[in-house]
Backbone as ProteinMPNN parsed JSONL, in Angstrom:
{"seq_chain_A": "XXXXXXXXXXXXXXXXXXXXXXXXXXXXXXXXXXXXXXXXXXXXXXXXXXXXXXXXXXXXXXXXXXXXXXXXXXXXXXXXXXXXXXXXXXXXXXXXXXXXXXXXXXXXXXXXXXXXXXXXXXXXXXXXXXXXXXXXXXXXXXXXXXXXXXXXXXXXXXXXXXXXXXXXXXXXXXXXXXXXXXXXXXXXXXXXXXXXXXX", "coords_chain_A": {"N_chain_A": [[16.282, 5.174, -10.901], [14.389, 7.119, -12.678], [12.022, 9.779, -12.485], [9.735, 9.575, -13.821], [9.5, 6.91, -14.002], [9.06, 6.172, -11.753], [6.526, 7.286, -10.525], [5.017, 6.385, -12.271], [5.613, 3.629, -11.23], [3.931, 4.208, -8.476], [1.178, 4.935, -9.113], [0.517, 1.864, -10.303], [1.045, 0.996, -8.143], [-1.129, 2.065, -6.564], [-3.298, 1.294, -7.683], [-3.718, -1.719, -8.273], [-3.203, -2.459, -5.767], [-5.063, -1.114, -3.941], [-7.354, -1.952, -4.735], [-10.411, -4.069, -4.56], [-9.507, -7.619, -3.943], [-8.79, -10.883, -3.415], [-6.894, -10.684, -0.817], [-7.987, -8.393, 0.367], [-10.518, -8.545, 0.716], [-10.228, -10.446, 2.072], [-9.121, -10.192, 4.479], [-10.683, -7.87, 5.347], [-13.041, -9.503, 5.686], [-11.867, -11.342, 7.83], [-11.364, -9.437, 9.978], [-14.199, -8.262, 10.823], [-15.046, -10.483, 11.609], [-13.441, -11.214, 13.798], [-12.245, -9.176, 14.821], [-9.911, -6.398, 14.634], [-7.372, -7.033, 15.925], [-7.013, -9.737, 15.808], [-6.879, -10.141, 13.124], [-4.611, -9.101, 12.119], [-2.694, -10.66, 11.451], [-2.842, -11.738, 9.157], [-3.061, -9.264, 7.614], [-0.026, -9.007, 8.266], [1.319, -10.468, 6.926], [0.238, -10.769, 3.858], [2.291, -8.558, 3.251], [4.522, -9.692, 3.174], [4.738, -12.346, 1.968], [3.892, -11.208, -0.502], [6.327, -10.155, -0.8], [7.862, -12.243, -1.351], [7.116, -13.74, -2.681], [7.669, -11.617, -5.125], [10.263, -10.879, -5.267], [11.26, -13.94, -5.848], [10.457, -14.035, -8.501], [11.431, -12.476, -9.859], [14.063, -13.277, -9.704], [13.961, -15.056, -11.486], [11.87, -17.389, -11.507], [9.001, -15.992, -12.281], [9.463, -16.294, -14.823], [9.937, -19.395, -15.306], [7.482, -19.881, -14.811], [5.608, -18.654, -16.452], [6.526, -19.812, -18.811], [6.146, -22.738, -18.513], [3.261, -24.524, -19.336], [2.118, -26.045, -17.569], [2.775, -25.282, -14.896], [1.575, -22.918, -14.857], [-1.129, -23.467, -14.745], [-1.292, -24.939, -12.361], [-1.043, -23.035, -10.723], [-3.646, -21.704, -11.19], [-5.086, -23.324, -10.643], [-5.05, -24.027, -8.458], [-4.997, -21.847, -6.344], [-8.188, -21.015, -7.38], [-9.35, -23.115, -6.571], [-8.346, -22.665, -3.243], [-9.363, -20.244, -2.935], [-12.223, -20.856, -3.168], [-12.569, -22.789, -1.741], [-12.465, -21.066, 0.916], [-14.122, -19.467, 0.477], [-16.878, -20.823, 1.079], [-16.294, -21.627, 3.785], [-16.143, -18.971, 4.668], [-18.857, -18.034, 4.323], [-20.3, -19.776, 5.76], [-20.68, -18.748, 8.793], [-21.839, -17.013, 11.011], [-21.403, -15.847, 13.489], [-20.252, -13.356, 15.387], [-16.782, -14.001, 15.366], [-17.046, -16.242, 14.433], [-15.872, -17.04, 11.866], [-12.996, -16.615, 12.246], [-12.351, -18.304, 13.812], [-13.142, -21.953, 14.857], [-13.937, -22.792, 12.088], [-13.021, -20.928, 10.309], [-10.115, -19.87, 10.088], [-7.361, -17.882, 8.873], [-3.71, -18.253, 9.254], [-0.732, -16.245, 9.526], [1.045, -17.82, 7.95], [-0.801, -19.385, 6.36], [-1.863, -16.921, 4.999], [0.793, -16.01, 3.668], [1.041, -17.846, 1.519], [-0.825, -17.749, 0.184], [-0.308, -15.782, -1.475], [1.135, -16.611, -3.123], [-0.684, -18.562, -4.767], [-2.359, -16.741, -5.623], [-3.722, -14.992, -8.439], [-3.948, -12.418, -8.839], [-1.71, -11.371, -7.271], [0.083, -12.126, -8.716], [0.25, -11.737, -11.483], [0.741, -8.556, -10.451], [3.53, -8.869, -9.577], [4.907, -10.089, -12.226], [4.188, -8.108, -13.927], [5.839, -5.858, -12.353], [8.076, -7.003, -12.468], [8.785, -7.106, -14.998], [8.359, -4.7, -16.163], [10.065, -2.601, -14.529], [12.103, -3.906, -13.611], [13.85, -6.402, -15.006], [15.988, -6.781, -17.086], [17.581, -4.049, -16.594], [20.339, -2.272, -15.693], [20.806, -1.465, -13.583], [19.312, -3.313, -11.566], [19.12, -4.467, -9.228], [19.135, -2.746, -7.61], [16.686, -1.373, -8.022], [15.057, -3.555, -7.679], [15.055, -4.058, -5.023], [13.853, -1.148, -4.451], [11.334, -1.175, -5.37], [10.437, -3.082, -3.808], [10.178, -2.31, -1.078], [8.366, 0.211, -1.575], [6.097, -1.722, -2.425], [5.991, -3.007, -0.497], [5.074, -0.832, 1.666], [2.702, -0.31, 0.33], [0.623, -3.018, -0.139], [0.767, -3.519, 2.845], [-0.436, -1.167, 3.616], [-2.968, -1.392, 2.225], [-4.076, -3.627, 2.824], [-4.535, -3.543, 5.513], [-6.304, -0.928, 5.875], [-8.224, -1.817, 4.734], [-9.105, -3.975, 6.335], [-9.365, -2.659, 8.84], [-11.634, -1.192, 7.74], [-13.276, -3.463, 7.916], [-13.395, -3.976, 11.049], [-14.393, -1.745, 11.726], [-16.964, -2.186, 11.294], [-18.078, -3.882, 12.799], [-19.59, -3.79, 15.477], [-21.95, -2.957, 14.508], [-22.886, -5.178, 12.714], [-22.468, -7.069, 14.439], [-25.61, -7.218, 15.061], [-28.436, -9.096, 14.932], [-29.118, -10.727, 11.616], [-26.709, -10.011, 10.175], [-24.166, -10.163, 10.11], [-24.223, -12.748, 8.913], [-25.073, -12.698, 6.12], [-23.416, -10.504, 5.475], [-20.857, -12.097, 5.554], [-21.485, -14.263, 3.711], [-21.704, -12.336, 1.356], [-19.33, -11.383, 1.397], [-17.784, -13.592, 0.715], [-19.391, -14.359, -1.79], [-17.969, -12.762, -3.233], [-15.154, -13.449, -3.033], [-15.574, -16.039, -4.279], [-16.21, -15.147, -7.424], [-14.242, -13.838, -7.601], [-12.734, -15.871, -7.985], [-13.452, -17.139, -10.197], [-13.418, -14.994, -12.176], [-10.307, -16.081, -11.972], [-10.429, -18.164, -13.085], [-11.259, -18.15, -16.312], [-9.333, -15.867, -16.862]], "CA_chain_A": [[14.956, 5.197, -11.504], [13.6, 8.709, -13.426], [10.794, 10.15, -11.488], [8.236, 9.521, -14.698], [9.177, 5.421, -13.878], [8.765, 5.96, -10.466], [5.236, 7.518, -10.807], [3.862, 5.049, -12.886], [5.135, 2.561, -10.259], [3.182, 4.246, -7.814], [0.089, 4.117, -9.869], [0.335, 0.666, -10.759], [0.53, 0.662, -6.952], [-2.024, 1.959, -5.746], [-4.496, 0.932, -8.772], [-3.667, -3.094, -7.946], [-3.357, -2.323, -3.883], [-6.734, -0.864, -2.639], [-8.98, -2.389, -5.618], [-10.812, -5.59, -4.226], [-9.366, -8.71, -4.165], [-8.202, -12.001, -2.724], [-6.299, -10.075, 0.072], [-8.453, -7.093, 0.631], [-11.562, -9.214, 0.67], [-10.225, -11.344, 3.662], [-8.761, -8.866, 5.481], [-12.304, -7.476, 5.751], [-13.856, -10.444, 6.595], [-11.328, -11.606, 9.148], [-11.057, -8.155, 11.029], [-15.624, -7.611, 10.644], [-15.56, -11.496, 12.379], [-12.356, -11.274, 14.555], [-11.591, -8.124, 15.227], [-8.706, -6.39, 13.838], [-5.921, -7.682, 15.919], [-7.254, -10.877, 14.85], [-6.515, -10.138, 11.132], [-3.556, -8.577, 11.996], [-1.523, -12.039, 11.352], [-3.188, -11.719, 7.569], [-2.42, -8.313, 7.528], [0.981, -8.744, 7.739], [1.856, -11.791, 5.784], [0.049, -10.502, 2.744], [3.338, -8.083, 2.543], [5.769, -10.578, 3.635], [4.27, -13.585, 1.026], [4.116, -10.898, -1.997], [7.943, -9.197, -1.25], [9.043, -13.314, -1.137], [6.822, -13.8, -4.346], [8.306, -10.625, -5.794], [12.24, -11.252, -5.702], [11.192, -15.415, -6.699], [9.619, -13.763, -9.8], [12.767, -11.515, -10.494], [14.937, -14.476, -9.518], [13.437, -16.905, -12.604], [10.271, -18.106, -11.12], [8.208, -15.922, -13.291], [9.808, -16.457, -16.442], [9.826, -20.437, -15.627], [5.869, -19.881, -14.67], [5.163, -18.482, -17.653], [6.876, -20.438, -19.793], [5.526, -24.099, -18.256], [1.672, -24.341, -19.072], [1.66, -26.785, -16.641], [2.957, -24.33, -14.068], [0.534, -22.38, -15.011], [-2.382, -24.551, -14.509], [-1.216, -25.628, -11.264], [-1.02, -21.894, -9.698], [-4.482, -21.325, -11.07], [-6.292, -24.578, -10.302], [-4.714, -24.425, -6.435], [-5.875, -20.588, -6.45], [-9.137, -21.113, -7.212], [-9.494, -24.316, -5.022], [-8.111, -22.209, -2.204], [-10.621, -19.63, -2.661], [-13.776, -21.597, -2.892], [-12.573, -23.294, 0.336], [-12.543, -19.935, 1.697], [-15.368, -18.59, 0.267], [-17.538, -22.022, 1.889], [-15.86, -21.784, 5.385], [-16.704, -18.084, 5.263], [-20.308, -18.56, 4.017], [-20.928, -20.345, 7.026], [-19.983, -18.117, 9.762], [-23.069, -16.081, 11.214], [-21.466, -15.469, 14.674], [-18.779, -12.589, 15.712], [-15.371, -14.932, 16.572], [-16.485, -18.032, 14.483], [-15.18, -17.378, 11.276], [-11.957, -16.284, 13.134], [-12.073, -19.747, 15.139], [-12.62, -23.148, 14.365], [-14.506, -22.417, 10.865], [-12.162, -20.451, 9.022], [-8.704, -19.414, 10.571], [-6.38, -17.537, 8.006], [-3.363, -17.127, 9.768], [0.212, -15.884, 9.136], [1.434, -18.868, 6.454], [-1.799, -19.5, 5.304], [-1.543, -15.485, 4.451], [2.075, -15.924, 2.973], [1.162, -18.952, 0.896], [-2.085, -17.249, -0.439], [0.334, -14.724, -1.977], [1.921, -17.868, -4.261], [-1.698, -18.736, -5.693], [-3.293, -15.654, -6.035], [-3.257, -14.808, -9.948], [-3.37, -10.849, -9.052], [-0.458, -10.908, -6.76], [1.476, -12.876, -9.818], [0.355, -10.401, -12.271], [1.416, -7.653, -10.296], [4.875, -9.282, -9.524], [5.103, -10.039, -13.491], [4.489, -6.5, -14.878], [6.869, -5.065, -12.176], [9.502, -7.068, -12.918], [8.64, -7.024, -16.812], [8.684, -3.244, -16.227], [10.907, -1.804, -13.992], [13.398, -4.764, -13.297], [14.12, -6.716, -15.946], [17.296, -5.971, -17.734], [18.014, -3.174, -16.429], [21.892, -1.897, -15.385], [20.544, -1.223, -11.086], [18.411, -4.155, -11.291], [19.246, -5.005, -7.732], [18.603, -1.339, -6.565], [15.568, -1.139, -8.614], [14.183, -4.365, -6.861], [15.26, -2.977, -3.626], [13.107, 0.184, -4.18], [10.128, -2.029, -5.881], [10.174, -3.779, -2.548], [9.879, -0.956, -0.502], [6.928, 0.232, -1.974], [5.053, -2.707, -2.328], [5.501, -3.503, 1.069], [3.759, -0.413, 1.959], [1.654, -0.39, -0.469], [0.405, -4.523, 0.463], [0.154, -3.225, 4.27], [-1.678, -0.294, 4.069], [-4.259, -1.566, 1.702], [-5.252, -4.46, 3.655], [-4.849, -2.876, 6.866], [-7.703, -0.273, 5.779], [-9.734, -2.613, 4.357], [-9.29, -4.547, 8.173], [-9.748, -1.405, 9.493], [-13.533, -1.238, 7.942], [-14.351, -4.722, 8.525], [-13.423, -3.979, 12.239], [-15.734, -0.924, 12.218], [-18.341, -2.563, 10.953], [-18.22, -5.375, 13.923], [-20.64, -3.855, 16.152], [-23.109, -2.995, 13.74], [-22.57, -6.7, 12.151], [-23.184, -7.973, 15.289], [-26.954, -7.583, 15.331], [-29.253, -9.577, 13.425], [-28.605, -12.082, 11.021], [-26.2, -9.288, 9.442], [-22.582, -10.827, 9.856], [-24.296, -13.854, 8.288], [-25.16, -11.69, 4.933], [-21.796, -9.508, 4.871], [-19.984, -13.029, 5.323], [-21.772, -14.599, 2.457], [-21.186, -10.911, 0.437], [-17.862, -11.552, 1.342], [-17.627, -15.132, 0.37], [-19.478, -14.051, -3.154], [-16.499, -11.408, -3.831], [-13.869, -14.449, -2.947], [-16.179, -16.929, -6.066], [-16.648, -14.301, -8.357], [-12.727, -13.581, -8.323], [-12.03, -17.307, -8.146], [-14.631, -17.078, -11.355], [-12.214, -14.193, -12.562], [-9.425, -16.481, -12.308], [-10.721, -19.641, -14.164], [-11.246, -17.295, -17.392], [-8.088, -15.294, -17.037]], "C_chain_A": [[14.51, 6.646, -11.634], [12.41, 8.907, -12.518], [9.38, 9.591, -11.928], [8.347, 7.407, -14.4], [8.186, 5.191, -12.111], [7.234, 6.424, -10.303], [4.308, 7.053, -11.355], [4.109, 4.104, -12.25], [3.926, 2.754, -9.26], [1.529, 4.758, -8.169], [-0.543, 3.08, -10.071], [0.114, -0.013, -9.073], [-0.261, 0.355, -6.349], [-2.976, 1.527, -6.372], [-4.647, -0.935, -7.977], [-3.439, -3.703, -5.926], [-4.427, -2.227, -3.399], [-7.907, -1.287, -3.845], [-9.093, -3.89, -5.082], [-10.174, -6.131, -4.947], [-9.23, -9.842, -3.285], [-8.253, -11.405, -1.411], [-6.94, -8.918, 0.752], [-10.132, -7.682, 1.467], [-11.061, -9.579, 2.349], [-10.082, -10.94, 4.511], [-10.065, -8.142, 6.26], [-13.061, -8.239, 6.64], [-13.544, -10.704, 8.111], [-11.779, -10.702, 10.335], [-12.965, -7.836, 11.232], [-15.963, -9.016, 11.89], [-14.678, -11.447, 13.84], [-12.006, -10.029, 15.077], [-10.34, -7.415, 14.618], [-7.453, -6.629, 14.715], [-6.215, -8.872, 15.911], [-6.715, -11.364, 13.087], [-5.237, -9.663, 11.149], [-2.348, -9.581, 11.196], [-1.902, -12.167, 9.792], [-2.119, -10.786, 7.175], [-0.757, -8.09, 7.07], [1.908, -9.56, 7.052], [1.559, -11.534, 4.643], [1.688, -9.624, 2.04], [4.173, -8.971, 2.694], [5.467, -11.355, 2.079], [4.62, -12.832, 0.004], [5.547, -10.185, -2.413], [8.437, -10.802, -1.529], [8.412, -13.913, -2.702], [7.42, -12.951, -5.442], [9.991, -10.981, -6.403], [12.128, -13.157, -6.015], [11.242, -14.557, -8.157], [10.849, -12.827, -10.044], [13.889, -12.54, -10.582], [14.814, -15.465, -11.339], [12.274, -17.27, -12.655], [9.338, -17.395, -11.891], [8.479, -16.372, -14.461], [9.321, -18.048, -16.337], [7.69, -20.591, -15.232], [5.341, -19.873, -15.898], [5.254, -19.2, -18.672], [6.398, -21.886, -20.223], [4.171, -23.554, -18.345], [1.414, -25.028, -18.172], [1.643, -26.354, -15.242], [1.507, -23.615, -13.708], [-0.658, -22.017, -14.474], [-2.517, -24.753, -13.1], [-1.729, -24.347, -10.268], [-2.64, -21.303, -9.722], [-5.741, -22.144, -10.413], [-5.729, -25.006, -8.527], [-5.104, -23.079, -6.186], [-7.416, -21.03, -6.263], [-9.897, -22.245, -6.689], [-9.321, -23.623, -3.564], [-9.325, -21.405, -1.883], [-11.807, -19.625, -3.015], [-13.442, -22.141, -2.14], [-12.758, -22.254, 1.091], [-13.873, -19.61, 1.782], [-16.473, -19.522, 1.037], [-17.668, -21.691, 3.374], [-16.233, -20.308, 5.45], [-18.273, -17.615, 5.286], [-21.417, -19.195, 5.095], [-21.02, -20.112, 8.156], [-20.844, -17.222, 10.051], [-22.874, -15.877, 12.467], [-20.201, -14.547, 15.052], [-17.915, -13.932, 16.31], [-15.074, -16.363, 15.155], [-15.762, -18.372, 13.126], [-13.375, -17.158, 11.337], [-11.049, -17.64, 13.979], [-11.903, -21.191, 14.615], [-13.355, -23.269, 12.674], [-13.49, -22.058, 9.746], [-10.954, -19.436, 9.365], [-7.701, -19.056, 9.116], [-5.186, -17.129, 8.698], [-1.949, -16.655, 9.032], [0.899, -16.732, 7.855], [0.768, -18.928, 5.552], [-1.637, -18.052, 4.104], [-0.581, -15.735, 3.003], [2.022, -17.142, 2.008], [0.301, -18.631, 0.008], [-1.677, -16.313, -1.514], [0.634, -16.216, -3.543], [0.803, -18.544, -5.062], [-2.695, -17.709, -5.938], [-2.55, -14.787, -7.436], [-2.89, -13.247, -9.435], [-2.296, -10.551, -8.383], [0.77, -11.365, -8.383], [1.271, -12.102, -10.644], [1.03, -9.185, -11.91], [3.015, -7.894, -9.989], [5.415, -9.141, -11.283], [5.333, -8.75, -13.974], [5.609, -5.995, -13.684], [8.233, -5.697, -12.724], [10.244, -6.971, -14.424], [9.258, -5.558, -16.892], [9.7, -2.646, -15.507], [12.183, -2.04, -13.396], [13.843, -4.897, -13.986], [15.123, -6.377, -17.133], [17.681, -4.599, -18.289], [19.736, -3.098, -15.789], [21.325, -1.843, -13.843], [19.568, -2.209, -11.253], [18.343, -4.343, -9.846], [18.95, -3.947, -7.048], [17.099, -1.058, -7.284], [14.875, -2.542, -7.458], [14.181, -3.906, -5.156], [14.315, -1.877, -3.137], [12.038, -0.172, -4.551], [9.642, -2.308, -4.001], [9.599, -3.068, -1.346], [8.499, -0.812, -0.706], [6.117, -0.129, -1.922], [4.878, -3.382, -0.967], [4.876, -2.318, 2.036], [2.69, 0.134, 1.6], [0.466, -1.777, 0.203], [-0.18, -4.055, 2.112], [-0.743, -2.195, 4.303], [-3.035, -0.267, 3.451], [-4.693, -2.739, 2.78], [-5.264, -4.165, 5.217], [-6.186, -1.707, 6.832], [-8.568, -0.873, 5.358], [-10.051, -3.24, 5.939], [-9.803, -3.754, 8.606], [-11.43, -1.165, 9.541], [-14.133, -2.484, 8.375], [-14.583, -4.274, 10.169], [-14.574, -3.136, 12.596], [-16.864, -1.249, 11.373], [-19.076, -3.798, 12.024], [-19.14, -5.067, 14.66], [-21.876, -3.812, 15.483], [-23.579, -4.773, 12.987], [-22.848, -7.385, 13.084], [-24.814, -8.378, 15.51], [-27.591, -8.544, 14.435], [-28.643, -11.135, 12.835], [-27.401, -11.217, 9.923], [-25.2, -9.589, 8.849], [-23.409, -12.056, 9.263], [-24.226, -13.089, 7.078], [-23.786, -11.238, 4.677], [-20.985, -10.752, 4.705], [-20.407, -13.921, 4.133], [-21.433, -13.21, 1.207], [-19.629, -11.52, 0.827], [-17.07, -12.893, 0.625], [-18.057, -14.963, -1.67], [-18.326, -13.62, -3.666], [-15.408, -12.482, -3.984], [-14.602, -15.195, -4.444], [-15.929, -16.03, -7.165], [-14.359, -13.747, -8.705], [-12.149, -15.11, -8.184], [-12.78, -17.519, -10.16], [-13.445, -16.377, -12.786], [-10.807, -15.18, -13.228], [-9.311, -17.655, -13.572], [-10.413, -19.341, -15.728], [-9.97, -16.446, -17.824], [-7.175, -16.05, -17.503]], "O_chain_A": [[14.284, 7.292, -10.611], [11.976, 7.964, -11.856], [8.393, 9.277, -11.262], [7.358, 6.703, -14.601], [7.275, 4.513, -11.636], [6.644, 5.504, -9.736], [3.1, 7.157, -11.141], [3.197, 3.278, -12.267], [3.07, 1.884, -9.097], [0.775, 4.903, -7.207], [-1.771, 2.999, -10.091], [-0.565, -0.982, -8.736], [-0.52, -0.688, -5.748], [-3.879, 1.228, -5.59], [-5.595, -1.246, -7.258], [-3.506, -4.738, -5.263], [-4.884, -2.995, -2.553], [-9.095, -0.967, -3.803], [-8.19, -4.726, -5.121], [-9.956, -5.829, -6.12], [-9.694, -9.609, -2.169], [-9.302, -11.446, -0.768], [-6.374, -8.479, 1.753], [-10.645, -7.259, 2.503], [-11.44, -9.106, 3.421], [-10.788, -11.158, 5.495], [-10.267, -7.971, 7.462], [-13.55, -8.001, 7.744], [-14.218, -10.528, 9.126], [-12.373, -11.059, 11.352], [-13.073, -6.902, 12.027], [-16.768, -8.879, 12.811], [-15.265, -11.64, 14.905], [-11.246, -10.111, 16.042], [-9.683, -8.217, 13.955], [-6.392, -6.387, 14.139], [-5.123, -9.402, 16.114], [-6.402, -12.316, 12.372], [-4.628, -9.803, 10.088], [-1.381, -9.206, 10.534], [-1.077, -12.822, 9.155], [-0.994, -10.979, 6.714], [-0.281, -7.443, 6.136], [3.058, -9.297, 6.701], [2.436, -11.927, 3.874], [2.17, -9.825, 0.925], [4.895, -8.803, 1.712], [6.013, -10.873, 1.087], [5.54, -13.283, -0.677], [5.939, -9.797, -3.514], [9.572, -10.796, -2.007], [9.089, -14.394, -3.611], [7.665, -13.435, -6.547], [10.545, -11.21, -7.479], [13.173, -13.615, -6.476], [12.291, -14.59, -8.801], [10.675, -12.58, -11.237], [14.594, -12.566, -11.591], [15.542, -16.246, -11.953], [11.641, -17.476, -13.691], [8.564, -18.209, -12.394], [7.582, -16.884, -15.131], [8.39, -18.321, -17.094], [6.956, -21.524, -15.56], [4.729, -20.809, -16.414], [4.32, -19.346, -19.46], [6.237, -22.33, -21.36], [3.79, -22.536, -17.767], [0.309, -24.781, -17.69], [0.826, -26.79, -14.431], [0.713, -23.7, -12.771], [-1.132, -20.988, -13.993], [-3.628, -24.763, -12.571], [-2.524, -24.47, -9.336], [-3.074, -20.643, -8.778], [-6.821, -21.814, -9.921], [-5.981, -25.94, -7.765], [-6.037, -23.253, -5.401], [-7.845, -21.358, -5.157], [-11.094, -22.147, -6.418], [-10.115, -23.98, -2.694], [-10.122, -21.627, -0.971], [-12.472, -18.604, -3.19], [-14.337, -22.094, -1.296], [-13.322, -22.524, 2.152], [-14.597, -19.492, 2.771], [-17.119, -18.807, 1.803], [-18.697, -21.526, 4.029], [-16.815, -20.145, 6.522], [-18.764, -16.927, 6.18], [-22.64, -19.163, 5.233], [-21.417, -21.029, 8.874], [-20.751, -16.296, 9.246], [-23.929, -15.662, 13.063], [-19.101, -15.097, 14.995], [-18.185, -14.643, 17.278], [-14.091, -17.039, 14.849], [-15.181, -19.443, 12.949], [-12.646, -17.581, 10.44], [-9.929, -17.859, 14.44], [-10.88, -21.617, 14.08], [-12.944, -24.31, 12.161], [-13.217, -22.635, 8.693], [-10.925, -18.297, 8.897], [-7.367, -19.986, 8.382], [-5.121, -15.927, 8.953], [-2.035, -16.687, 7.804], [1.226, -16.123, 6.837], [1.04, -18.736, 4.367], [-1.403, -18.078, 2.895], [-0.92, -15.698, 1.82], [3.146, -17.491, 1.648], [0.473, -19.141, -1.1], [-2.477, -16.006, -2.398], [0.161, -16.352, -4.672], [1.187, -19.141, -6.068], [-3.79, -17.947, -6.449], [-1.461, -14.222, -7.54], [-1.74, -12.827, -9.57], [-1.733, -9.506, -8.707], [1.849, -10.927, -8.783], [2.28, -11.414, -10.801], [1.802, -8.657, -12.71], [3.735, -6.925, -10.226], [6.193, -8.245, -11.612], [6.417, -8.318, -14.366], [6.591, -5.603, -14.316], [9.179, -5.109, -13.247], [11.391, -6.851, -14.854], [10.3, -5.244, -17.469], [10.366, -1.958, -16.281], [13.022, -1.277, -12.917], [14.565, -3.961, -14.33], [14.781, -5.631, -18.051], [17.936, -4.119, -19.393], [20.199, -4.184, -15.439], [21.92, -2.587, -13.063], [18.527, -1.646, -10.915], [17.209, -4.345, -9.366], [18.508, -4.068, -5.905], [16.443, -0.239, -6.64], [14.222, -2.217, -6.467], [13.276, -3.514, -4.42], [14.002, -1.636, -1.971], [11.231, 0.607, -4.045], [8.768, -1.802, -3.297], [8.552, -3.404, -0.792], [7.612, -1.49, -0.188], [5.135, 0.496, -1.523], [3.958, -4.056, -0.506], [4.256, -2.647, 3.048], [1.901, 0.843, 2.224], [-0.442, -1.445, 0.965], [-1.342, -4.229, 2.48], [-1.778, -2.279, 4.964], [-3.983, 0.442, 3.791], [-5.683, -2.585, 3.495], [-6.099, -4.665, 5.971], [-6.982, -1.69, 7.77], [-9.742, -0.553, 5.545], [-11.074, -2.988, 6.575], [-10.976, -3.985, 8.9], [-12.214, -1.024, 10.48], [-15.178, -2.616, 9.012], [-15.733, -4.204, 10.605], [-15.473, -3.429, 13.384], [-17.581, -0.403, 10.84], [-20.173, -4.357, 11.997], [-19.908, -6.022, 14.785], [-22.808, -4.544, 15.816], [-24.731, -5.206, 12.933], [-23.493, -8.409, 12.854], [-25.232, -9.445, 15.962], [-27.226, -8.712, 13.272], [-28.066, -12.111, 13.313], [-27.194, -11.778, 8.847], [-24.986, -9.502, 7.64], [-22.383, -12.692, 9.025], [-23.071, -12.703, 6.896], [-23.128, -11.619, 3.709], [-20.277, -10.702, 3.699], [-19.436, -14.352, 3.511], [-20.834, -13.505, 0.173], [-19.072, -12.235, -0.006], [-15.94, -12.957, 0.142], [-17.312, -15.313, -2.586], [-17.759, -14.217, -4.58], [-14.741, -12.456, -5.019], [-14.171, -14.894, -5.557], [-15.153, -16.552, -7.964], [-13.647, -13.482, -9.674], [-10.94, -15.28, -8.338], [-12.22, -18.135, -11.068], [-12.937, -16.891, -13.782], [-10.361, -15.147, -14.375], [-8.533, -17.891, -14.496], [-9.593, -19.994, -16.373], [-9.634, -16.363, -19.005], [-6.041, -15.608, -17.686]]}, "name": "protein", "num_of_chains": 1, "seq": "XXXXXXXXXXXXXXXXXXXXXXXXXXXXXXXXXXXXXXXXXXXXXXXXXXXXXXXXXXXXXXXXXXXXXXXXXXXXXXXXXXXXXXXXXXXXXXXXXXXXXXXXXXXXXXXXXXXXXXXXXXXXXXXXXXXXXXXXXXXXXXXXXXXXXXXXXXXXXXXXXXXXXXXXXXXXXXXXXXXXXXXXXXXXXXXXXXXXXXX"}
């Protein structure tokens, strides 16, 4: 891979890594209600789920996504079901621990499964493999070095987003505050479930 491909991967990186979403969002929440080795089990399934979404989607699985509308349909209408269940169960959560607890537990699968209906992880799987896989001669070393990347790309965005929820936990504790930031947080999850419907 030329340096000028490799530079617009890591662009496309970091542009679709640390801009809110799905993954960045929860991460927040989790780690602002839970603490951050609470979220940690998000944390690190978000890379796991989108390197096992990644090489599907180089495998076939995008092309046959794309190609079935019914596919389609399914990844967006279990998406945005997922996150309006989220956004609900975190909506309701006005005590450090409880959206963490029996309310609204995200943990390691849930994570890695969240990856398989979240439209922006499948977009960003799509254009890389559109772009920088995709019948090429090193395909297999090109996904190789994709992978790489995006796995620490994937970790270190939602680990800093964790990172602020966490330091925001004591302050969040007073008040009716963590109720507010967990509804703000719960908006951000609708509003990209909203996103998705339209997309």
């Amino acid at each position: 891979m030329e340096w000028q491909e490799f530079t617009a991967l890591l662009v496309l990186a970091t542009a679709m890594s640390f801009t809110p979403g799905p993954n960045t969002t929860l991460a927040t929440a989790l780690a602002a209600n839970g603490g951050l080795r609470g979220a940690m089990r998000f944390v690190v399934a978000v890379p796991f789920g989108w390197s096992l979404l990644l090489l599907l989607t180089a495998g076939g699985l995008g092309a046959l996504v794309t190609a079935v509308p019914a596919a389609r349909l399914a990844v967006k209408a279990l998406g945005i079901a997922y996150l309006l269940w989220l956004a609900f169960k975190l909506s309701q959560s006005g005590r450090l621990g409880q959206a963490d607890g029996a309310r609204m537990q995200v943990g390691f699968w849930q994570g890695v499964g969240l990856q398989f209906v979240n439209i922006k992880a499948w977009l960003l799987a799509l254009a890389i493999v559109a772009g920088w896989v995709a019948g090429k001669a090193d395909a297999a070393q090109r996904t190789g070095l994709v992978l790489v990347v995006m796995l620490l790309f994937a970790f270190a965005s939602n680990f800093l987003y964790a990172a602020a929820g966490a330091l925001l936990r004591r302050w969040l504790a007073q008040g009716t505050r963590l109720l507010w930031f967990n509804r703000a947080m719960a908006l951000v999850l609708v509003l990209t479930a909203a996103w998705m419907a339209v997309a």
